[in-house]
C-alpha positions, 0 to 999 in steps of 0.5 A: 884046736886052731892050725897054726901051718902057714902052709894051708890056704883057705878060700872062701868067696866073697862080695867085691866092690871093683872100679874097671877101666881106671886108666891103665888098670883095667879093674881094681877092686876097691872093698869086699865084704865075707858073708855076715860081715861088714865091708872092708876096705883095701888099702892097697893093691900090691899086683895083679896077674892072669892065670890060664885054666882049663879055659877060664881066665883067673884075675889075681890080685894082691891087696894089702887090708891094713898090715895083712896081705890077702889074695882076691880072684876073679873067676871071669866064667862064673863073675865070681869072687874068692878071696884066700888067705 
């Protein structure tokens, strides 16, 4: 039975292709593939922020992939790449 509550989010990590030090934004990612899958194109980046934890820097990013609305972090002690839905 799937679970239709909006209020639960899933994370998985992914592949990401980024474009860093691109004028004033200093990374931009540009596609991502989940494991097993082909690669999708981000169509377009909504923001960007950085979360403080535990001290590792956490790169947000809200991406628009068509007409859904995907979050994408960057986990700058590890270089890796989670996308949440």
């Amino acid at each position: 039975m799937k679970n239709f509550n909006k209020n639960i989010k899933t994370q998985e990590q992914v592949e990401v292709m980024a474009l860093f030090g691109y004028e004033m934004t200093p990374c931009q990612p540009l596609t991502f593939r989940r494991r097993g899958e082909s690669e999708t194109e981000i169509t377009e980046l909504l923001r960007t922020q950085i979360r403080f934890a535990g001290g590792v820097a956490l790169h947000i990013f809200d991406v628009l992939v068509g007409r859904e609305r995907l979050t994408l972090e960057f986990n700058s002690r590890d270089l890796s790449w989670h996308l949440t839905q």
